[in-house]
C-alpha positions in Angstrom: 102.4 126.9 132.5 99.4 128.7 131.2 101.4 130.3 128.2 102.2 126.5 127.2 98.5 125.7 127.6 97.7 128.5 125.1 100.5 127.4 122.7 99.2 123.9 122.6 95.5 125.0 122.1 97.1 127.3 119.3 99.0 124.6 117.5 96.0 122.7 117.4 93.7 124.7 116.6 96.1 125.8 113.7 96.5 122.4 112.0 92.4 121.3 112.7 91.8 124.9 110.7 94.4 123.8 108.1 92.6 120.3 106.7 90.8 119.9 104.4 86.9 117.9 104.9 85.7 115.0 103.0 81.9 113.9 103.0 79.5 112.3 101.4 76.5 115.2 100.4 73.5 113.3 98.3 72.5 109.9 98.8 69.5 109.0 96.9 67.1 105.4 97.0 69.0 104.0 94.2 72.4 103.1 95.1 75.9 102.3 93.0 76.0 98.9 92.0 79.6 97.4 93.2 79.4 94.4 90.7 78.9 96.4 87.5 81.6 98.3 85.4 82.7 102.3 86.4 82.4 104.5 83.5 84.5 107.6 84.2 83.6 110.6 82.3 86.7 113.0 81.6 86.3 116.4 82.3 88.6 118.8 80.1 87.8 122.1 82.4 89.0 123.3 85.8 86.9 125.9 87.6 89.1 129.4 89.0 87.3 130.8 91.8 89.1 134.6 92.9 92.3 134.8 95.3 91.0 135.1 99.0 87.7 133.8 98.8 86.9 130.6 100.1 83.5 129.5 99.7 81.0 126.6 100.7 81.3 124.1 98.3 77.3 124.6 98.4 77.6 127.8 96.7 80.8 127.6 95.0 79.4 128.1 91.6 79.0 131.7 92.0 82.2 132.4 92.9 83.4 130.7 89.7 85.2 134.1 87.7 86.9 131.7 84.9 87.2 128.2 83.2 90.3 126.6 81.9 91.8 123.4 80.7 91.5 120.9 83.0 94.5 121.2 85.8 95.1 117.4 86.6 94.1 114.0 85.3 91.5 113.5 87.8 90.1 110.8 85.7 93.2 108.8 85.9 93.4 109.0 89.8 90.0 107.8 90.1 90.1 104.7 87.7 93.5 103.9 89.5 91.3 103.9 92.8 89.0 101.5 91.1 91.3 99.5 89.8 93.2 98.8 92.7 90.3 97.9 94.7 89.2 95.2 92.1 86.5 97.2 90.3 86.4 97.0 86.4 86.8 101.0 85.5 87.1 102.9 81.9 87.6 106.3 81.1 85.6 107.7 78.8 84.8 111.2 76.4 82.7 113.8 77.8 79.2 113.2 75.6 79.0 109.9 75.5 75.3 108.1 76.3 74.6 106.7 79.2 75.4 103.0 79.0 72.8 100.9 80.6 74.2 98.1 83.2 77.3 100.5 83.7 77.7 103.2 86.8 78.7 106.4 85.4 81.3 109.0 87.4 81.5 112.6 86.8 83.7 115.1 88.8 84.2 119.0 89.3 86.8 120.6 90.5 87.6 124.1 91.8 90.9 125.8 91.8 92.1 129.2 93.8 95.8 130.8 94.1 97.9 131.1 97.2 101.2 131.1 96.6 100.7 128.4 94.1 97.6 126.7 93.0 95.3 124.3 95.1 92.1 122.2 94.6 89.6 124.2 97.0 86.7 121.8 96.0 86.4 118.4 94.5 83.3 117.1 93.9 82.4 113.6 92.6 78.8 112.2 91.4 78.4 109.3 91.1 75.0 108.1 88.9 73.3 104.7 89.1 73.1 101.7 86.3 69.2 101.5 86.3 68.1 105.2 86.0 71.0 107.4 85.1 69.9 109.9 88.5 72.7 110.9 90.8 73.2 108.6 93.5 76.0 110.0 95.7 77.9 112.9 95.9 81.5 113.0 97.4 83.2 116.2 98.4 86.8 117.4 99.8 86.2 120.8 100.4 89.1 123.3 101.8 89.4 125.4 104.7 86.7 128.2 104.5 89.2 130.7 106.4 92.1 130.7 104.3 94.0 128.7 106.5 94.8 125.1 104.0 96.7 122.6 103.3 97.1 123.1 99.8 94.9 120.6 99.1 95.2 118.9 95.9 93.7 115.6 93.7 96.4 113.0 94.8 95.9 114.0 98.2 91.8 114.0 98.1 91.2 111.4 95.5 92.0 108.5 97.5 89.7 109.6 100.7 86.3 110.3 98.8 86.8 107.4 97.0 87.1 105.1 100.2 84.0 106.8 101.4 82.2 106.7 98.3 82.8 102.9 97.9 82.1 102.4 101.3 79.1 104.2 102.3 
């Protein structure tokens, strides 16, 4: 009996280790306004931080040993969250102004190696129409004890962007 206790409490400690945490970080006065158009700014570069580190996604940028084209569309997966939940969405080239009237979208991601590649960290700002100032920050961040689920952007995507759009 008590060996099947401590498999149970095993098991789940084993798969709450394993997932991977979405949550809003920043949220500022101004706040995204649901009636005006998404502009969604592509990125072209994926972040490598080392094999076997697994950082805060706080302090994530000093891990960061390499840059390379960007991994996945990103871009597309967000619009295609917009879209589908009625909001008017474009994507648009890095260095473009700041439309007025138009919420902007930027996102970072953060790639390791285990076996294969998997999105550590996923961060997405989101800035305001009236003042071009962040105004919400959402974040899947992996597993900081190398126990994951290989998380990755189709998986995470779809979750900050319900919180996002929700909160």
């Amino acid at each position: 009996m008590k060996s099947r206790l401590l498999l149970i409490i095993a098991i789940a400690f084993t798969f709450y280790s394993c997932s991977t945490k979405q949550y809003i970080t920043a949220s500022f006065k101004s706040a995204v306004d649901k009636k005006l158009e998404f502009i969604i700014v592509r990125n072209d570069l994926s972040l490598i931080i080392p094999v076997g580190v697994y950082p805060d996604q706080k302090f994530i940028e000093k891990y960061v040993v390499r840059s390379q084209p960007a991994i996945a569309r990103i871009d597309s997966l967000i619009y295609n969250e917009l879209t589908k939940r009625g909001f008017t969405a474009r994507i648009v080239n890095p260095g473009v102004l700041h439309l007025p009237g138009s919420n902007y979208i930027k996102y970072q991601d953060y790639w390791a190696w285990d076996f294969k590649k998997y999105m550590h960290v996923l961060k997405i700002y989101f800035y305001g129409p009236e003042n071009e100032k962040k105004v919400l920050e959402a974040v899947s961040q992996g597993n900081k004890m190398g126990l994951h689920d290989y998380p990755n952007p189709k998986k995470q995507v779809p979750v900050l962007m319900e919180k996002a759009l929700s909160y």
